[in-house]
N, C-alpha and C positions, 0 to 999 in steps of 0.2 A: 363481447363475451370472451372468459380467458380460454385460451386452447388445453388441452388434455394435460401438458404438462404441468402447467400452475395449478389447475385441478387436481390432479395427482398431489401434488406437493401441498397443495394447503386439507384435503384430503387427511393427509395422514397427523397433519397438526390438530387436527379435530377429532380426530382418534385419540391419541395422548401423548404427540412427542414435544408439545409443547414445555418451557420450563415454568416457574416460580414466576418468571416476569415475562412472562405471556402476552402478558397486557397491555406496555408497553406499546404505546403509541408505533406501527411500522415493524416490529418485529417480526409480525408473520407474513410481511410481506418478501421482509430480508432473509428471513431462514429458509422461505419457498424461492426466493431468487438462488439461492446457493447450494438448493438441492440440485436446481438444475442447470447448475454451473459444473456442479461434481463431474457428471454426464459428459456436459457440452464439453470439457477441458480437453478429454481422452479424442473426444469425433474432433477438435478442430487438427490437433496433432496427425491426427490421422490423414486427414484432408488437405493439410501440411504438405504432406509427404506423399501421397496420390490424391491430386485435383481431379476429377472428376469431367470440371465444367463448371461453367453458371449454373446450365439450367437441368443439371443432376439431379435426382431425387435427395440422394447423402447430402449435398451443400443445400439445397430448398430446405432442405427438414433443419440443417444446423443456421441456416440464416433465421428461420420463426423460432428458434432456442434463444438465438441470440434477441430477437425485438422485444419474446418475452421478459426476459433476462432484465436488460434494459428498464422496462417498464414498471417490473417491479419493483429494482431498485430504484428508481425515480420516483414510483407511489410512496416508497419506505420513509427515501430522503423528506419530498415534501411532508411526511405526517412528522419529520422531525425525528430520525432512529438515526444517532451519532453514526454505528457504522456504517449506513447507509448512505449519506451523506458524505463520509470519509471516500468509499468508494465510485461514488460519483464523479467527484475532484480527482478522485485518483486517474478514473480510465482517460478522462478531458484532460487532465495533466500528465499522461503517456503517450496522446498523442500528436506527431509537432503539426499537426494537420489544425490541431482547437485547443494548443499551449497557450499560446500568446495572445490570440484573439478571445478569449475566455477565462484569461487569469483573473479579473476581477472576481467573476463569480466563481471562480476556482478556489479564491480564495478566501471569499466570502463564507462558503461552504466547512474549509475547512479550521477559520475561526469558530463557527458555531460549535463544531466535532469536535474543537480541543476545551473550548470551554464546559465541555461535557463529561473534561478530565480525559478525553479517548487519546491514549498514548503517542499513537499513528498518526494520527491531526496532527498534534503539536510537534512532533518530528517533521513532520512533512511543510509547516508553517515555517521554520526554520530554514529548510530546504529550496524550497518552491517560491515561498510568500516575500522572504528576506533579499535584501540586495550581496549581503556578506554570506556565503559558502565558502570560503577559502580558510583550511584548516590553519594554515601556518599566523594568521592574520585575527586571532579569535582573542587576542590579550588587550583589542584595542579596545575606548571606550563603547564603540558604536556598537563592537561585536558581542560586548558582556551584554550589553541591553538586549540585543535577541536573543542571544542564548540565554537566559535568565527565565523564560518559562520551562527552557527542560531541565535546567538545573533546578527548578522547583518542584518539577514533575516527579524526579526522584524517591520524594519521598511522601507523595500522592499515592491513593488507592484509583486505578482504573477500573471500572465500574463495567469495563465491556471485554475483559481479558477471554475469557468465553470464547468469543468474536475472531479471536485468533487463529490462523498467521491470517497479517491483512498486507497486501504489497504495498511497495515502495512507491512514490513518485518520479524521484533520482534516485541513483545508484548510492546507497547510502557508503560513508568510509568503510566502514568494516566489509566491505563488498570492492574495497578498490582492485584487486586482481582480475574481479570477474570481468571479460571480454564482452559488447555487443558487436556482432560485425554490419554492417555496412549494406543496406537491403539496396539488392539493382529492381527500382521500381518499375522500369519497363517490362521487365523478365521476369515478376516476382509474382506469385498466386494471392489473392485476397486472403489467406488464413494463412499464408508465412507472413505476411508484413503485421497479420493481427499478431502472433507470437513473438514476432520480434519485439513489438512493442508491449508485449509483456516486463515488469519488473520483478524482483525475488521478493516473495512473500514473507515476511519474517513473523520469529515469533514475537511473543511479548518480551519475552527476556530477550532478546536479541533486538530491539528495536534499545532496552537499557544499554547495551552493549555499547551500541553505536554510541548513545548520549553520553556513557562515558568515556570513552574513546575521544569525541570531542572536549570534553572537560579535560582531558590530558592537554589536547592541543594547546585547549585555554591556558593551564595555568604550566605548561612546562617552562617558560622561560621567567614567569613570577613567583614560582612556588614550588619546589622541583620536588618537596614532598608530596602533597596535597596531589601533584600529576601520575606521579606514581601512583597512588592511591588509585585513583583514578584507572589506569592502566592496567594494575592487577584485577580490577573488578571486570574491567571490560572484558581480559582475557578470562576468568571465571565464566563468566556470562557466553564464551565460546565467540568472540569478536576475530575471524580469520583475517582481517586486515592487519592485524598488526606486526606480523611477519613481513608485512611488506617495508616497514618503520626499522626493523631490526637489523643488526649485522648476521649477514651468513658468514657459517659455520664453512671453514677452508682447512 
């Protein structure tokens, strides 16, 4: 039987906040998973920052947000709803506890999401799924064949922008500034290690950012127009990594 919350949330999809593609194999599983994520986000920060205890009322109550949470996104993924499935891989792939030991089906997951055109996937396929990450390193043969579904993706319609911001797996480039520190697991409460293994949620245009940002890396030393190109779009697109590429101002 679902608990109050999923009740509450699918509840209200039945009333009418449902959209046009409703129907949608998993959808109303994923939009009742993320009502009560909204929720959960604010109580785990808080819990963060005064722990309670295990056996609290506040942390009981946000531990059965969370199983929910969980399960409904794992109903969504299994009926087959790209985002769902995107976020699946994602939280298995933030944590180094079930990285490695679960990248096949990690990445299993997120071949299906990108073949669904879902932008996040196939960045993340890139990311995650590929042996080559290394920006400076992206003009060689091996690197243009990975990179060559987001260079396609470009000029693809994603069909789940909607869906948006969906986080990261890895800290994408245009995020190279951003700092995670260093969790002391002995001394550290069960909802600070879950936050730290949070990634930054990007939007749609900012997930292009990044891909073209990469596409600079790609062609700056074969094409130094074409990277430009490239470069200007990304900073368009609002890509804060690139300040870190640039000469400061003295």
């Amino acid at each position: 039987m679902r608990n109050k919350f999923a009740t509450i949330a699918l509840a209200l999809l039945a009333i009418g906040c449902t959209t046009a593609n409703a129907s949608t194999a998993g959808e109303e599983e994923y939009i009742a998973a993320t009502e009560i994520h909204k929720t959960l986000d604010s109580e785990i920060t808080n819990l963060e920052n005064n722990y309670p205890g295990p056996k609290a009322p506040a942390t009981l109550e946000a531990v059965e947000k969370l199983k929910e949470y969980y399960a409904l996104l794992q109903t969504s993924a299994q009926k087959g709803f790209p985002p769902a499935m995107y976020m699946t891989a994602q939280i298995q792939g933030s944590q180094t506890s079930s990285m490695y030991n679960n990248k096949k089906e990690i990445c299993n997951l997120l071949s299906q999401a990108a073949e669904a055109n879902l932008l996040a996937a196939k960045h993340a396929n890139y990311y995650f799924c590929s042996r080559n990450g290394i920006p400076f390193s992206l003009d060689t043969e091996e690197a243009s064949a990975l990179i060559k579904p987001l260079e396609d993706a470009l000029s693809l319609s994603d069909p789940y922008k909607n869906f948006y911001p969906l986080p990261t797996i890895k800290l994408p480039f245009c995020r190279i500034n951003d700092t995670s520190p260093t969790p002391d697991i002995e001394n550290t409460n069960p909802f600070t290690l879950l936050t730290m293994a949070r990634k930054p949620p990007l939007s749609h245009e900012e997930y292009l950012a990044d891909i073209h940002f990469l596409l600079y890396f790609k062609h700056h030393e074969q094409n130094q127009a074409l990277a430009e190109q490239h470069k200007e779009k990304s900073r368009e697109l609002g890509c804060p990594g690139l300040s870190f590429f640039e000469p400061k101002n003295t």
